[in-house]
C-alpha positions in Angstrom: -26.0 25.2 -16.9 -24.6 24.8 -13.2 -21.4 22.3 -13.2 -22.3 19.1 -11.6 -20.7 16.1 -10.4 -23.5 13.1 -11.2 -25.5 12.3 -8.6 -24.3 14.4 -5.9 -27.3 16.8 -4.4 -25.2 19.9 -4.8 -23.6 21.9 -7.7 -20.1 22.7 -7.9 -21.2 26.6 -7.0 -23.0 25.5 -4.1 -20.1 23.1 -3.0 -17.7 26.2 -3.0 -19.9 28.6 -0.5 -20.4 25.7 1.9 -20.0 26.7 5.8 -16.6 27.3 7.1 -17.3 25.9 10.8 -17.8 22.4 9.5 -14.7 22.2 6.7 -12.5 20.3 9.6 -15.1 17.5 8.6 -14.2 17.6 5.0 -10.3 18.2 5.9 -10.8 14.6 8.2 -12.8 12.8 5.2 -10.0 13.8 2.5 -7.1 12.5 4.0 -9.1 9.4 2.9 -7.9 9.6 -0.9 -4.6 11.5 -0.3 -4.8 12.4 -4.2 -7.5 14.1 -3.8 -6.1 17.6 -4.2 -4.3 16.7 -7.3 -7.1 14.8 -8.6 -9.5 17.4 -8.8 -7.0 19.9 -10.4 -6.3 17.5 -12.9 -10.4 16.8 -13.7 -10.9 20.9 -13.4 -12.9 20.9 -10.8 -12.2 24.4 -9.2 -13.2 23.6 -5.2 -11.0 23.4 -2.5 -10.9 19.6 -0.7 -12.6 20.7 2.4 -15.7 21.5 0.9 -15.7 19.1 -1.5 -15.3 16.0 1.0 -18.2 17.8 2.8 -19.9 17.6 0.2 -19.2 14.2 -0.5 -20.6 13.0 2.7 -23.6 14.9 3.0 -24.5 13.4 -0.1 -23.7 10.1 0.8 -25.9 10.2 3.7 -28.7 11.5 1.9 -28.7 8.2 -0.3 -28.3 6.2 2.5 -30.9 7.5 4.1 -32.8 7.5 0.5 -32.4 3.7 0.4 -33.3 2.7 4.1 -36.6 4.3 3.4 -37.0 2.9 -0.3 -36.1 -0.2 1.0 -38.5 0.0 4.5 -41.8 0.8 1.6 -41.0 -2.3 -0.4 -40.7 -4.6 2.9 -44.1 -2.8 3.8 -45.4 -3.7 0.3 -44.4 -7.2 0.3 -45.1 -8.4 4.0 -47.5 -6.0 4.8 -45.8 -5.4 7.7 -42.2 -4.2 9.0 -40.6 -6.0 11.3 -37.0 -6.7 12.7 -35.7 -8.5 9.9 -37.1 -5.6 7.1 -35.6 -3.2 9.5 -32.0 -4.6 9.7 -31.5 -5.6 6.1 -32.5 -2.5 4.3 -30.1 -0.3 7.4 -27.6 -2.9 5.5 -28.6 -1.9 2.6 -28.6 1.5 4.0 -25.0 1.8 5.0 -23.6 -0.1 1.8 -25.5 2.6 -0.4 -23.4 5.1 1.7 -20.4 3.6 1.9 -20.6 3.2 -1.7 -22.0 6.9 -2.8 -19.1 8.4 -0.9 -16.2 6.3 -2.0 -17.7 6.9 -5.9 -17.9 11.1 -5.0 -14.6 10.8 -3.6 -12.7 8.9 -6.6 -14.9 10.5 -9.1 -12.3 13.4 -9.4 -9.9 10.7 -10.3 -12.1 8.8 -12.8 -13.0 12.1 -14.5 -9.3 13.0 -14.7 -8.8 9.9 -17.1 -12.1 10.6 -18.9 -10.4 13.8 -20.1 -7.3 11.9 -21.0 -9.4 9.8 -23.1 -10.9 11.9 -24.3 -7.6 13.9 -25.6 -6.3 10.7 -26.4 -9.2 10.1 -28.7 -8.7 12.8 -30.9 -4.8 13.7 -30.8 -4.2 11.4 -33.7 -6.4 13.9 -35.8 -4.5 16.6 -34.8 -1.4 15.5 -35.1 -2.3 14.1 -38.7 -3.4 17.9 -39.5 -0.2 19.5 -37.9 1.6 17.1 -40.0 -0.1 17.8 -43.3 0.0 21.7 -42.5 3.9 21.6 -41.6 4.8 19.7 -44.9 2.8 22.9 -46.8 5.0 25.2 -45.4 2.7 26.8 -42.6 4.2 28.1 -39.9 4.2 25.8 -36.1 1.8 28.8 -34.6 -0.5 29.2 -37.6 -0.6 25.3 -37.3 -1.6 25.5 -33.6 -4.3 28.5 -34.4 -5.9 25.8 -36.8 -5.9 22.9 -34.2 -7.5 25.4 -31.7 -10.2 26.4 -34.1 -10.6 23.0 -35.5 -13.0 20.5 -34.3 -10.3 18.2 -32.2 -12.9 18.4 -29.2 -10.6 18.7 -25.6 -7.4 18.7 -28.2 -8.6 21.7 -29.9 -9.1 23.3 -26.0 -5.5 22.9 -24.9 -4.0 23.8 -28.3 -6.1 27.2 -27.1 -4.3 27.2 -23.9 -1.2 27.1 -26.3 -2.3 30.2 -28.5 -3.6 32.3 -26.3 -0.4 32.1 -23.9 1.8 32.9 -27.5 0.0 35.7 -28.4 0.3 37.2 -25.0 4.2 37.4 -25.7 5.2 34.1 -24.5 7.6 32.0 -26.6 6.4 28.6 -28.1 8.6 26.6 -26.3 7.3 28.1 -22.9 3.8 27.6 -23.7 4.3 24.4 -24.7 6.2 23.3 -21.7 2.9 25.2 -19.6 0.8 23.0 -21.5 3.2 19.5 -20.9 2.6 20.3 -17.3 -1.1 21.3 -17.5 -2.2 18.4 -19.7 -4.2 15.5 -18.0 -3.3 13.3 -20.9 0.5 11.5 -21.2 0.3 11.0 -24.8 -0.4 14.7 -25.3 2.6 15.2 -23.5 4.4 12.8 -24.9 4.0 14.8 -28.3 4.3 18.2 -26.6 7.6 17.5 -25.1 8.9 15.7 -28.8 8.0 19.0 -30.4 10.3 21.1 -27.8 13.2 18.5 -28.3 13.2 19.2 -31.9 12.8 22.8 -31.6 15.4 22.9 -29.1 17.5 20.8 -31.2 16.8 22.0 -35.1 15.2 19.1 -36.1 12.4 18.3 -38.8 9.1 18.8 -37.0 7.7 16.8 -39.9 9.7 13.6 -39.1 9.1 14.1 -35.5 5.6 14.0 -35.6 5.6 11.5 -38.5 7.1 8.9 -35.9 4.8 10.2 -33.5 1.1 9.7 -35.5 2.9 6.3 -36.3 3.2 5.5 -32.6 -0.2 7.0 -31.6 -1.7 4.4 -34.0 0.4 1.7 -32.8 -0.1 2.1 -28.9 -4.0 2.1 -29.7 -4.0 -1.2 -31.8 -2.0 -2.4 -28.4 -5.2 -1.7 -26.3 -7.7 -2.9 -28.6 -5.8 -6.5 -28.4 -5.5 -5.9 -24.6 -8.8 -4.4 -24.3 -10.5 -7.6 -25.8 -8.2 -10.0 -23.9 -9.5 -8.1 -20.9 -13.3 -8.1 -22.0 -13.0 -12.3 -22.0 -12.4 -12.4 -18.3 -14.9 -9.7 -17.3 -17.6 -12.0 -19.3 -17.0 -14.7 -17.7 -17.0 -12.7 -13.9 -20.4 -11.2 -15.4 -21.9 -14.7 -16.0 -20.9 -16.3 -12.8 -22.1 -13.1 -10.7 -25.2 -12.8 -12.9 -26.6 -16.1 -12.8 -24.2 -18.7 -11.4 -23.8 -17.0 -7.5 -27.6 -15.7 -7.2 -28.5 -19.2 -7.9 -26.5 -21.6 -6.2 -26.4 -19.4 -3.3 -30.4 -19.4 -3.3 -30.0 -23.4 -3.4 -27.7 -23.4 -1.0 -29.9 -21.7 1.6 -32.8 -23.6 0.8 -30.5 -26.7 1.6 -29.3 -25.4 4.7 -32.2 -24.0 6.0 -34.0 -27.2 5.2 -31.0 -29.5 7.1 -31.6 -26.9 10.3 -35.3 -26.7 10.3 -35.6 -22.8 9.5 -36.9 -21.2 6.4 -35.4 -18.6 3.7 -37.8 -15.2 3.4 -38.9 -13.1 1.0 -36.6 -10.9 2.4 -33.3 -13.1 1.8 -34.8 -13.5 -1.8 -34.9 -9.8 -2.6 -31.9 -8.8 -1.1 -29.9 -11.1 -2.9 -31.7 -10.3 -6.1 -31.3 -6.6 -5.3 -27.4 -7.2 -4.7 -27.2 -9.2 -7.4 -28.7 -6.8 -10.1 -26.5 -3.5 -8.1 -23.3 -5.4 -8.2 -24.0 -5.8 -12.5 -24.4 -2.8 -12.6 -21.5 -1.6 -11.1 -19.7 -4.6 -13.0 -21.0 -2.7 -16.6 -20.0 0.9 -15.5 -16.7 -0.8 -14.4 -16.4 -2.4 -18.2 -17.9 0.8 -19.8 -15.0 2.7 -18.6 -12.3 0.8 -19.4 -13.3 1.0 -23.1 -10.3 2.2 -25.4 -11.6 5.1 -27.4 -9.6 4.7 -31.5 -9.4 6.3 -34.2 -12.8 6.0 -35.9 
């Protein structure tokens, strides 16, 4: 199956053998998100910025022009007719889908990044827990890593991989492991990677080391439940005052004003503003969705 990033109209594959003569547009559209470089290195996404910014906007146009027309058939549906005030909202709506496709395509790098992080994150306690139990038997710290690697510790198991393949190629473990601090997407990972050095480097107990460090795993992850559910309050109440508080009172509010100055509100004020309402929710829920802590189960 052809890598993807969701939603955009072209695979990864295709991204990478887009034309040459038009990658000064993509180099223009990525000093928009100067991360961008970094960003998709860190999310694994092996394509240059050029072509990926190209890609990017050509995709965003697409759904902009997707909507426009979407929108134009429903104004034609409703009124039975299109005139100038179907016409200029849904090129509104036309340019905010757009704007809003190519600013998600261009910070998707960046929000994939931390999904990996998490996703290490979620499963490093495991791991850890296993190295621990595996050290205090007596196993060796690369027959340890062999297990973690062929465990099922999801993208934990994939970088302790990294760690045993470079090994086994004739590389020491402190190198490898330093490769892998630097490689990792995920600070907790490194965290632990770069304890493991210190007491290698320094004789210690690997045992106590990571003994302090599955205690700390557990500790920082309690922390973002209670700040996670702090958090959650607020974004309630923002999701009850821009689900039903602003659709309605701003509704109310026309209908007042236009009343006072003699005009009327449309069908076309009244679906646009439920359309805006129901896109900005959903936005709001993928917003929430991603800021979920993922804990030990």
């Amino acid at each position: 199956m052809e890598e993807r990033v969701p939603m955009m109209i072209f695979p990864i594959s295709k991204v990478r053998e887009m034309g040459g003569d038009y990658r000064w547009i993509g180099a223009w559209l990525a000093k928009l998100v100067f991360s961008l470089k970094y960003d998709l290195e860190k999310a694994e996404i092996e394509v240059d910025i050029e072509r990926y910014s190209l890609a990017s906007f050509l995709s965003a146009i697409f759904y902009g022009v997707l909507f426009f027309f979407t929108g134009s058939a429903f104004g034609l549906i409703i009124n039975k007719q299109l005139g100038p005030g179907v016409y200029s909202m849904m090129t509104i709506f036309g340019v905010f889908a757009f704007i809003g496709f190519f600013l998600y395509f261009m910070l998707y790098p960046k929000m994939r990044a931390r999904q990996l992080a998490s996703a290490i994150d979620s499963e490093l306690v495991f791991a850890i827990r296993s190295m621990l139990i595996q050290l205090s038997s007596g196993v060796s710290l690369f027959e340890t890593m062999k297990s973690i690697s062929r465990s099922n510790y999801g993208a934990v198991s994939k970088e302790f991989s990294f760690v045993v393949g470079d090994i086994s190629t004739g590389s020491r473990e402190t190198e490898s492991l330093e490769k892998l601090a630097f490689k990792t997407q995920s600070e907790t990972l490194k965290k632990t990677i770069w304890q493991l050095i210190t007491t290698i480097k320094g004789g210690g107990s690997m045992v106590s080391a990571l003994a302090v460090q599955v205690d700390s795993l557990i500790a920082n992850q309690m922390d973002s439940i209670k700040s996670y559910a702090a958090e959650l309050n607020l974004w309630i109440l923002m999701y009850l005052i821009v689900a039903a508080a602003l659709p309605s009172l701003g509704v109310t509010f026309l209908v007042i004003i236009s009343s006072l100055s003699g005009g009327g509100v449309g069908k076309e004020i009244i679906i646009s503003i439920v359309i805006l309402s129901i896109m900005v929710q959903m936005g709001m829920i993928m917003f929430v969705r991603t800021r979920t802590p993922r804990v030990v189960r």
